[in-house]
C-alpha positions as CSV (number, residue, x, y, z in Angstrom):
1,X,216.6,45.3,-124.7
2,X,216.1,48.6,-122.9
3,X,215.3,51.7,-125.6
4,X,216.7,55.1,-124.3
5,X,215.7,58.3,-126.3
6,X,218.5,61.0,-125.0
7,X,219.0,64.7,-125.8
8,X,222.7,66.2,-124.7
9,X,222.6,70.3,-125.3
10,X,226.1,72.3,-125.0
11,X,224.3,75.4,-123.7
12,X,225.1,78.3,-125.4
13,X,225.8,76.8,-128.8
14,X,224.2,77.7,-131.4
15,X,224.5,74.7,-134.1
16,X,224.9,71.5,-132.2
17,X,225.9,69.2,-135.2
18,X,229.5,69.1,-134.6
19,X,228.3,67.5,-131.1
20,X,225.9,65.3,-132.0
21,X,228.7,64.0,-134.7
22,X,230.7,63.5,-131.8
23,X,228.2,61.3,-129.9
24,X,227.3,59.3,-133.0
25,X,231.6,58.5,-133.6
26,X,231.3,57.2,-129.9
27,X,227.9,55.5,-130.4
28,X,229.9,53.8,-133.5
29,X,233.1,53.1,-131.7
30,X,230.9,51.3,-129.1
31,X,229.0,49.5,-130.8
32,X,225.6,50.7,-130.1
33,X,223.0,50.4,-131.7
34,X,221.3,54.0,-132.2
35,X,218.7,55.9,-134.3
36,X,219.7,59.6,-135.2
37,X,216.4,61.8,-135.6
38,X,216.1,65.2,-135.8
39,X,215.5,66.1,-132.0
40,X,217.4,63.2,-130.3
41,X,219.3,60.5,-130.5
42,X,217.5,56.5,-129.4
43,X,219.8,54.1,-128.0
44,X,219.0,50.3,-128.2
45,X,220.9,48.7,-125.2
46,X,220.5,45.6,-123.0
47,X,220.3,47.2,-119.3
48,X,219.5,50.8,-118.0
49,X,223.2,50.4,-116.7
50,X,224.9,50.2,-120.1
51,X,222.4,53.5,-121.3
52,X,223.7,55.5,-118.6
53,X,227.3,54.3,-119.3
54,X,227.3,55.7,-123.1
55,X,224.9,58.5,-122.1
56,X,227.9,59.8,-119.1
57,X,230.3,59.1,-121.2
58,X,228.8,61.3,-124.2
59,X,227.6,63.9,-121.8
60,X,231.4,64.4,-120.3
61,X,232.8,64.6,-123.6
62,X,230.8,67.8,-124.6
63,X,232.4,69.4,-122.1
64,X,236.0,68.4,-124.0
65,X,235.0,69.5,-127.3
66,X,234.7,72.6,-125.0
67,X,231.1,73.0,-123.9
68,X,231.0,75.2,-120.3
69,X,227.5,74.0,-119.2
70,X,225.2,71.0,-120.8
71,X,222.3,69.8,-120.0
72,X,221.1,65.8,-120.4
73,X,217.4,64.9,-121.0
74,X,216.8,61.0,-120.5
75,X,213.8,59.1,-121.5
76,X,213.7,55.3,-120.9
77,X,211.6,52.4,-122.4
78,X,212.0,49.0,-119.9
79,X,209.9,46.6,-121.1
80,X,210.9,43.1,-119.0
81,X,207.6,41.0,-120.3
82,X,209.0,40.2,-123.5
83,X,211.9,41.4,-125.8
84,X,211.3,44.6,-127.5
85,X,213.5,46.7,-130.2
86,X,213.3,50.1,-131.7
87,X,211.8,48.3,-135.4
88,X,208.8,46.7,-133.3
89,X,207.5,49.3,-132.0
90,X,207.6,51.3,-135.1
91,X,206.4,48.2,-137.2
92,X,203.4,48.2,-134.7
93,X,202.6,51.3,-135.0
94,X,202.6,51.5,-138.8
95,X,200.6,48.2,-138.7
96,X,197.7,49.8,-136.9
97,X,197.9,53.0,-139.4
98,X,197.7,50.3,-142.4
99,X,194.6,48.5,-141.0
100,X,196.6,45.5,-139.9
């Protein structure tokens, strides 16, 4: 699985909840699996392709909800040598911080 952490901003907006409400309906509607946080959203996807799929797809609907200029951050996590999700590398994390 390929993890993608993405930030879409409607420049000019002041609150961007009604947006990011809009990308999590399409996230549903997809099918995606997705972590909302406080400064993005993460994506849990099998190929880069699919991530910039939803990501376009969410991006281009911000501008018909009205938005006049957005910017797109990306971030991507590839890991090919074995299967990864977004719950092991949290898990591993929290192990470390546990003692484990």
């Amino acid at each position: 699985m390929v993890i993608v952490e993405f930030i879409i901003v409607p420049l000019g907006e002041r609150s961007l909840s009604r947006y990011v409400a809009e990308v999590v309906k399409l996230l549903e509607r997809k099918g995606v699996k997705y972590q909302l946080t406080p400064m993005s959203t993460i994506i849990e996807v099998p190929t880069v392709r699919d991530a910039f799929a939803v990501i376009e797809e969410a991006h281009e609907m911000m501008f018909k909800l009205g938005a006049e200029r957005v910017s797109t951050t990306v971030r991507i996590d590839d890991r090919r040598d074995k299967e990864r999700k977004m719950e092991d590398k949290v898990q591993s994390v929290m192990e470390k911080v546990r003692g484990g």
